[in-house]
N, C-alpha and C positions, 0 to 999 in steps of 0.2 A: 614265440608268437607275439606278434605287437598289441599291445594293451588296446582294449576296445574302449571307443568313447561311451560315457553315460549321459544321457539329456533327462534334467531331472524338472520337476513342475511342481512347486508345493504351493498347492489350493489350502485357501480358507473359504468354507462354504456360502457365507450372507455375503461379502464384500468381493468376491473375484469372481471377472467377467468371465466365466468357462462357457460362454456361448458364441464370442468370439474365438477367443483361444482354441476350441474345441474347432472348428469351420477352419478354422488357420488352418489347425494342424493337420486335420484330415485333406486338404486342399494343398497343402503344400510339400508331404512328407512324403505322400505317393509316387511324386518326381525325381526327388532325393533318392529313396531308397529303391526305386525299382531302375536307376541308372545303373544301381553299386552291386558288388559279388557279394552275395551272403557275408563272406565275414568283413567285408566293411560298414556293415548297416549297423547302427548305432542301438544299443540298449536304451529304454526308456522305462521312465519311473517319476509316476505321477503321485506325490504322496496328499489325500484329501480329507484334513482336519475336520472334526464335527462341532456346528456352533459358535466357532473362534470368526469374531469380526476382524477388522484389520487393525482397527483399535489395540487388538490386546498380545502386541510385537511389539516389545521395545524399538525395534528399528523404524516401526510405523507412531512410534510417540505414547506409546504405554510406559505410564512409571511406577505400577503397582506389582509388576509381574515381570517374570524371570524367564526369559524365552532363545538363551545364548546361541541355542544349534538352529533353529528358523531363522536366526537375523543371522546365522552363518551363512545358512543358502542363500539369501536376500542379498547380502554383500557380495558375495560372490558368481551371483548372477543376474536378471534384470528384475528390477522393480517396476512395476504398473502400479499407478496411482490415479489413473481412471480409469479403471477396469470393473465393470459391474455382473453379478449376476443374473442369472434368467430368470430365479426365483427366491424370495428370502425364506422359502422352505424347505425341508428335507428332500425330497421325492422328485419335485420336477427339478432339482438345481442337478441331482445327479443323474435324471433322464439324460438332460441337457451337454453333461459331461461326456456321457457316453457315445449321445450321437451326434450331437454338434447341433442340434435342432432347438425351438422352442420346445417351452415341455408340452403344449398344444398339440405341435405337429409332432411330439414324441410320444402323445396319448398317453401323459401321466402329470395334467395338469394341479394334482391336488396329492396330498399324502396316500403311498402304499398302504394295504393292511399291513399290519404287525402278526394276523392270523393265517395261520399252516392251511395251505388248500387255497388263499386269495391269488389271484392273479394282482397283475400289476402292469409295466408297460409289456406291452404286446410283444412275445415275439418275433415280430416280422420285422422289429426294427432293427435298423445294421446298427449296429455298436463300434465302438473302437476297437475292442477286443476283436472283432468278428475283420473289421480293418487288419486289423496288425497280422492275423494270423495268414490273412488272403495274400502278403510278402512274408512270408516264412517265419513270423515269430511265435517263441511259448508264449502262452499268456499267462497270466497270475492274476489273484485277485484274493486280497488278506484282508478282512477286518469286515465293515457293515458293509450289508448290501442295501437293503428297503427299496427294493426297483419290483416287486414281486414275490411273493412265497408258494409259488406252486412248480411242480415240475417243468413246466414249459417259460416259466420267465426268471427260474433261480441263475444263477451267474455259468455254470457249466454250460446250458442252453442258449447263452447267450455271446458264445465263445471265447470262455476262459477254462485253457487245458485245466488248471488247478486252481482250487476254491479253500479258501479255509478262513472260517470266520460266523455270521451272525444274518439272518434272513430281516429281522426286523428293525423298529426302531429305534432302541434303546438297550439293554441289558445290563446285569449285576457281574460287574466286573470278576468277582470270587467266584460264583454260583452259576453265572451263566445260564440264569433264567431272568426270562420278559416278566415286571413284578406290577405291570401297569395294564388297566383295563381289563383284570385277569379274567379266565382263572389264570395263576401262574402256570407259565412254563417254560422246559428248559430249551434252547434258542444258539446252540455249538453246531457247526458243522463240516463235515470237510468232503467236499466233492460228491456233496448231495449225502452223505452220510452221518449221524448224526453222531457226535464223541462229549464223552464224558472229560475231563479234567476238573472236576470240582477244585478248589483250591487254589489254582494257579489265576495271576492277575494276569486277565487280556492281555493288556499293552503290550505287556514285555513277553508276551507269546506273540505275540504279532514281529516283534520285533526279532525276535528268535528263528519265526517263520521266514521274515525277509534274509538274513542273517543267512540262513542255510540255503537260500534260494541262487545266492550270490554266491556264493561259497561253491556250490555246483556248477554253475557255470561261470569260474574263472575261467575256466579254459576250453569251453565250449565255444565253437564257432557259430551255432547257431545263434541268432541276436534274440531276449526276450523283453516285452511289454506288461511292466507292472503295473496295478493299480494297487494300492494302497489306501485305504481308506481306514486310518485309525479312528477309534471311537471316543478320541480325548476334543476338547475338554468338555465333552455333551454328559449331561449328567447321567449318572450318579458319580458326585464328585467321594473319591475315595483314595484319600492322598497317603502317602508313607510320615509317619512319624514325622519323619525329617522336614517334610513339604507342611506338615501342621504347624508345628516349632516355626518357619522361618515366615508362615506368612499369619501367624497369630496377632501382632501387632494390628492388623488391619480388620480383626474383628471387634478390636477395642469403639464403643458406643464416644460421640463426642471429639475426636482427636483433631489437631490439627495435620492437615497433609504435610506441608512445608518440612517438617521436620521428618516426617515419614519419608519422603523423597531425599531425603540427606542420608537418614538410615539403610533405606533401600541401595544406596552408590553404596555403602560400607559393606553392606550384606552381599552384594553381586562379587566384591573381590574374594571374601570367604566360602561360597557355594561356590562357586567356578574353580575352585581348587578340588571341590568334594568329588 
């Protein structure tokens, strides 16, 4: 069976225009794939960073920070450098993702609740998800949502076959409870169900999730539509050992940068081997 194409889209949330890009795509993908036979409709996978400006890509002119796999996708696909968002906040930027609308006309012009039982953007809106599946794809959807916490606007309702990941705005990475606004609570979910793994760092369960998602469908002819919404680098910042150690220099009070950006080129050719 001939290898399916990927069309992949890695958003940064305050600096990329997903209210363009979102109207493109839903306007112009319709054509594309409802010409072609199921197995030539292409895979899609949107991955949408939390918090990260454009600023903070080396390939966008960041010299503090280490970001080798995003400037991978970057170079090896297109760059938009005027490209703006619909919102420089949580809630309407991913309305807006979803349905290619302002987050006005998506009725989620201000932050979701973070609390169980709030609604959110209504759902009578079409989604992308709800798009993709109406030409035959699985849909997915891994990491934050905050478009809604109730039954009727959680990400299943909103058509995505499989959900796994976090309803509100933030969470502890370990713990996987919401530790803001409290009382606390704990904030895991997978397909409206609610799962324990204490212990285990999000991310690389995220990544794990994608990981097996692909891995299933190597060789599935059906096409499926990711969304990906990691929860990095929105705080709580909770780095490994290794990630304290290499960017410690830059908590030093007083330094000059100049030399710090010389260290930084020295430092990228030893991390990039790790």
């Amino acid at each position: 069976m001939a290898k399916k194409q990927k069309i992949f889209f890695s958003l940064s949330r305050p600096a990329v225009g997903v209210l363009s890009f979102c109207s493109l795509l839903m306007l112009s993908i319709p054509r594309a794939i409802a010409q072609q036979g199921i197995k030539n409709k292409p895979n899609v996978l949107i991955i949408y960073t939390d918090d990260q400006g454009y600023a903070d890509l080396n390939i966008y002119g960041s010299k503090d920070l280490y970001t080798p796999n995003l400037d991978s996708l970057a170079r090896s696909g297109v760059r938009f450098t005027q490209f703006y968002s619909a919102s420089p906040i949580c809630s309407p930027s991913r309305a807006t993702l979803m349905t290619g609308r302002y987050p006005q006309r998506a009725q989620l012009p201000n932050m979701a609740s973070s609390t169980p039982g709030d609604p959110g953007m209504p759902g009578s809106q079409f989604t992308m998800a709800e798009f993709f599946k109406k030409y035959g794809y699985e849909t997915y959807h891994l990491g934050k949502w905050h478009l809604g916490y109730s039954t009727a606007t959680e990400p299943n309702a909103q058509g995505f076959d499989y959900s796994f990941g976090f309803m509100g705005g933030c969470l502890d990475n370990y713990s996987h409870f919401f530790y803001w606004s409290g009382p606390n609570r704990h904030d895991l979910w997978r397909n409206g169900k609610e799962v324990y793994l204490q212990g285990q760092f999000l991310p690389d369960m995220l990544v794990q999730q994608a990981d097996s998602i692909f891995e299933s469908k190597q060789h599935d002819p059906k096409p499926f539509f990711m969304y990906w919404a990691i929860n990095l680098p929105h705080y709580p910042l909770q780095p490994f050992p290794k990630w304290l150690n290499y960017y410690k220099i830059y908590l030093l009070p007083g330094i000059n940068m100049q030399p710090i950006s010389q260290q930084w080129t020295k430092r990228l050719a030893v991390y990039s081997k790790v």
